[in-house]
N, C-alpha and C positions, 0 to 999 in steps of 0.2 A: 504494500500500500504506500503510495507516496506520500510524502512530506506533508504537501500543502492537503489531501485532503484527509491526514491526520491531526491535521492543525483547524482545519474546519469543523471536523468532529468534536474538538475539542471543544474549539468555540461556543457551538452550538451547545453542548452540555452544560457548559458553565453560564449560557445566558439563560437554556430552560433553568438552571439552580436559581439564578439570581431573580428569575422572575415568579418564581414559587412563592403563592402569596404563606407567610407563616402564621399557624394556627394558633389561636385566642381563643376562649373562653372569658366572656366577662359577667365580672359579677357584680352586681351594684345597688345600691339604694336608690331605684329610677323615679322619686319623687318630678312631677311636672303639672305642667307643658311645660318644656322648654328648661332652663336652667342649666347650671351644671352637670348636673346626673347626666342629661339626655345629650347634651351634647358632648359629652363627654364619650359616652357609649357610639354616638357620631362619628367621631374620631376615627373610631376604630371600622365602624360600617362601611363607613366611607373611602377610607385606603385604598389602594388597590394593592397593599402590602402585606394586608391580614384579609385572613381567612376566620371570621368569628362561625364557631361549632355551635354557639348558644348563648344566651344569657339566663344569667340564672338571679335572681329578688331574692332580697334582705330587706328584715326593715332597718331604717337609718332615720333619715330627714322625715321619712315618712312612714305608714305602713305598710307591708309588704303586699298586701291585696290590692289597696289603689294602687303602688307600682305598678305592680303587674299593668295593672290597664290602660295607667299612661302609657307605657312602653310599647304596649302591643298596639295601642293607636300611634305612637311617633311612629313606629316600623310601616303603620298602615301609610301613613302622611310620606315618607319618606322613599317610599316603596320598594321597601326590602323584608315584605312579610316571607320569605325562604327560611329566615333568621328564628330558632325555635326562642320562645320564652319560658323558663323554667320556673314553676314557684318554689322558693325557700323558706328557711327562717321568719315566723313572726316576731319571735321573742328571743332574745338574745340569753343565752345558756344559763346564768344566774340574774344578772341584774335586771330588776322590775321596776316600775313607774312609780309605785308605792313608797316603797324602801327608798329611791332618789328622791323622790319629794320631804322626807323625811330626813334623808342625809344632807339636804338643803338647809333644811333649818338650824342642824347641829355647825355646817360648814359652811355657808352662803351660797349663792343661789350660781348657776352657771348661767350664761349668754344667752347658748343655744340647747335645746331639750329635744331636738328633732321631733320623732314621732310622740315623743312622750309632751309634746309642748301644750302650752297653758296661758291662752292669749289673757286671761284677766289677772297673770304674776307674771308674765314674761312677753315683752314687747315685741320682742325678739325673734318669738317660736311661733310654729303655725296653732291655731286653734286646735285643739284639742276633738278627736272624735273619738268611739270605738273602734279596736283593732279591727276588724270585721267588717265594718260598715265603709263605702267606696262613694264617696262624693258624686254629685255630676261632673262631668268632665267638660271644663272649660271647650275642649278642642273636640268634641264629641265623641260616642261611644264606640270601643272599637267592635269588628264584625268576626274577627278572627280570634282565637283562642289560644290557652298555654297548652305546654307540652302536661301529658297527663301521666310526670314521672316528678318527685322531688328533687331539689337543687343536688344536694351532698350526692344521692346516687348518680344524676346525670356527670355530676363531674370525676366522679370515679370513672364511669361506666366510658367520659371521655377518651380520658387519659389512659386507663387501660388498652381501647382501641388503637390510641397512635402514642404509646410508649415513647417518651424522652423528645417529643415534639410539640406540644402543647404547652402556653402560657398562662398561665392564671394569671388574667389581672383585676384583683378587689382593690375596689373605689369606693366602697361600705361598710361598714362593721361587718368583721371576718368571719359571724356566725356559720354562715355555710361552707366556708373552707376547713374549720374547726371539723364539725360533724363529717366533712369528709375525709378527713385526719383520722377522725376515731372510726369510720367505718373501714379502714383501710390503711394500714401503718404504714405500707409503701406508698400512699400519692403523691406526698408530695416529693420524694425520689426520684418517681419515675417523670415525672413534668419536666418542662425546659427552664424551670424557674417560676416565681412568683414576684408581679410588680402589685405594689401596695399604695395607695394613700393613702397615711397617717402616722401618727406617731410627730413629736414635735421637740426641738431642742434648745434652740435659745432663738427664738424668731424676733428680729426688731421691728417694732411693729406698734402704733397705738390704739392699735384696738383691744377694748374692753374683756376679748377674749382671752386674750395673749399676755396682755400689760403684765396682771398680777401673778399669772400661772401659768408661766412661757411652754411648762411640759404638759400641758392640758391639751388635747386634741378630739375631739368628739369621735370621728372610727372608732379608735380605741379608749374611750371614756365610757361610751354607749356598751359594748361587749369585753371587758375586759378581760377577761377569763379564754374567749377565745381570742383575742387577739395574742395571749401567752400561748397560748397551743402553736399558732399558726406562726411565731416568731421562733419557738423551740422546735419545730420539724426540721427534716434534713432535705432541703431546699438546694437544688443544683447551685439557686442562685437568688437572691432576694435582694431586689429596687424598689428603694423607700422612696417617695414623693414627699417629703415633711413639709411642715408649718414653711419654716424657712424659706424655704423655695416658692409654695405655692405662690406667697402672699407679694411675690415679684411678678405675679404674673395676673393682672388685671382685666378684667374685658371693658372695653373701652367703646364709647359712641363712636366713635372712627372706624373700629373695628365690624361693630352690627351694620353702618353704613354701608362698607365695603360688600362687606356679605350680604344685606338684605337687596343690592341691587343686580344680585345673579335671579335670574327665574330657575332655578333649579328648586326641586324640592325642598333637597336638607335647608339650603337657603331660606325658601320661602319659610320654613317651618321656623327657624330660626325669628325671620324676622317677625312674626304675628306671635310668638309665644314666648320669646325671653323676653324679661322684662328688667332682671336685674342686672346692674353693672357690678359686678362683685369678683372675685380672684377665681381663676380657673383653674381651680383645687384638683379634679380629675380630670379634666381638659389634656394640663400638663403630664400626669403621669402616662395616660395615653400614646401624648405625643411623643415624651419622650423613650419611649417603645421602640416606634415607627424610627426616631432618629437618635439615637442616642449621643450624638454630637450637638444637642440640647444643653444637655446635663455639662456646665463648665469647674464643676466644684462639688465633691462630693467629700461625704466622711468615711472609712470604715470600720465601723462600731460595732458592737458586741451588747442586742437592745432587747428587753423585756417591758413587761407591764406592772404596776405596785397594783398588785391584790389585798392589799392589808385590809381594807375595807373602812379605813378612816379618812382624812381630810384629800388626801393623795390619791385613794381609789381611782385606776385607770391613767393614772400620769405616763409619760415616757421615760423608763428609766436607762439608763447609757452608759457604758464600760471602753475605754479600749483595752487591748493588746496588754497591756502591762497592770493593769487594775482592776482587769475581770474577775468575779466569782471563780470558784472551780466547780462552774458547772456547765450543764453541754448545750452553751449556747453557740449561736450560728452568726457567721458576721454576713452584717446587712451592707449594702451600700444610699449610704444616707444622703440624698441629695441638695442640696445648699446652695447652688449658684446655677445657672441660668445664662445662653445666649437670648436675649428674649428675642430681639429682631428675628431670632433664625426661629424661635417658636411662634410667633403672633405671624408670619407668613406661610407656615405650613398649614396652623389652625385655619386660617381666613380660606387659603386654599382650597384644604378639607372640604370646608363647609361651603364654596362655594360649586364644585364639581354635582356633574351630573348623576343622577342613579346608577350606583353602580351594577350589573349584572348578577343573578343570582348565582351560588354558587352551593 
């Protein structure tokens, strides 16, 4: 065989690798219309670099039943219903809405309560409903349905099919990652890693959130207990999104502007249903996925959760190399700094692209 047409062979091999879109799995707290949650999960739909397997609901921001239904109407709006939607997690493994209302009182109160929120003591949190009960939907009801299998098994049941090539990426209280931990000692081994948002270290910052309790992060404030599971697993490879970072990364009128002037779906969606201009908390972890020449400063720490159950419950707690426990912790890659130029043009991008092909 000649030269040049084992050089073409080659060629060709290594452009079908590079154009292999790489498979995700996302998992998230898909509170909407519009917001972080959903565009965040965007991020990923929208690629043409991933291959999302599923998404799977947690509750977080919100509960996990409306999730679901935002979702499965943004997927309608967007039109990538191919994309299964999985339910998870209602309640996060120990902590209840009860007992935090009550540890408020002993400790002072937090900013944000996601699902568990209480618009007549907290300004901040959405009104409070029954877990169970699914609002009307702003963006109207969706016509399609979930996968009628739980989160924890779907993402075992993933990952076992495509062994050491699948990513987890939670961008919500890690509840359903945990429970697939426990159904299955090998998942997170066998995965290509787990990218995370949460967790928080010294963020400069003045918001009310951060100011007084820079290691407070709601991910892991909300499920503490699983987010120590899902930080003590033996993970190929674990990329933290923290406080730090996110809060460098703003969504800006400039930004919706540019976007909301594509006619493209994700676009349109975008434009009629975000409303907040706030940090693109899962956005970024996402992206930084898709580009990892995002990420210009990172840590690599040695990170847990305080389980104590007193004023700290659910903080970020942080070790290196030289001051760790001796115990079998896993080092995280903790991300802190930011190209934004190079992130706020891929996001805009993203989101202004056509539908993309089912897959």
């Amino acid at each position: 065989m000649c030269k040049t047409l084992l050089g073409l062979l080659f060629f060709s091999a290594s452009f079908a690798m590079a154009q292999t879109p790489r498979l995700v799995i996302v998992d998230q707290d898909g509170s909407g219309p519009g917001g972080s949650n959903q565009m965040a999960m965007m991020v990923l739909l929208q690629s043409p670099q991933a291959r999302v397997l599923g998404i799977t609901m947690v509750s977080g921001n919100a509960w996990e039943p409306e999730e679901v239904q935002h979702t499965l109407r943004m997927l309608e709006l967007i039109h990538r219903t191919d994309v299964p939607v999985v339910p998870g997690a209602v309640f996060p493994l120990v902590r209840n809405r009860e007992e935090t209302l009550l540890w408020e009182k002993r400790y002072g109160t937090v900013p944000w309560l996601g699902a568990w929120g209480d618009a007549a003591k907290h300004s901040g949190s959405s009104p409070w409903h029954e877990p169970m009960v699914v609002p009307k939907l702003a963006e109207g009801e969706p016509t399609t349905k979930p996968l009628a299998e739980d989160a924890a098994h779907f993402l075992v049941r993933q990952v076992r099919a495509h062994p050491h090539q699948v990513t987890v990426y939670a961008a919500g209280p890690l509840t359903n990652i945990a429970l697939a931990i426990a159904i299955d000692p090998e998942f997170a081994a066998l995965t290509q890693g787990i990218v995370i948002m949460g967790g928080s270290l010294n963020p400069v910052s003045t918001e009310a959130e951060f100011t007084t309790d820079p290691r407070h992060e709601f991910n892991f404030w909300f499920d503490p207990e699983a987010a120590h599971i899902v930080l003590r697993a033996h993970w190929p490879r674990i990329d933290l999104t923290t406080v730090d970072i996110s809060i460098k990364a703003m969504f800006t009128e400039a930004m919706l502007k540019e976007i909301a002037s594509s006619p493209n779906p994700a676009a349109q969606y975008i434009a009629h249903y975000s409303e907040d201009r706030y940090f693109l908390w899962d956005e970024l972890a996402a992206a930084a996925w898709l580009d990892p020449k995002i990420i210009t400063g990172e840590r690599q720490l040695y990170l847990d959760v305080d389980l104590s159950r007193g004023a700290t419950y659910g903080d970020t707690l942080a070790w290196t190399a030289d001051n760790k426990p001796e115990l079998d912790l896993q080092l995280v890659h903790a991300q802190i700094d930011l190209d934004l130029p190079r992130f706020t043009k891929l996001f805009v991008e993203l989101m202004r692209r056509p539908a993309k092909a089912a897959q």
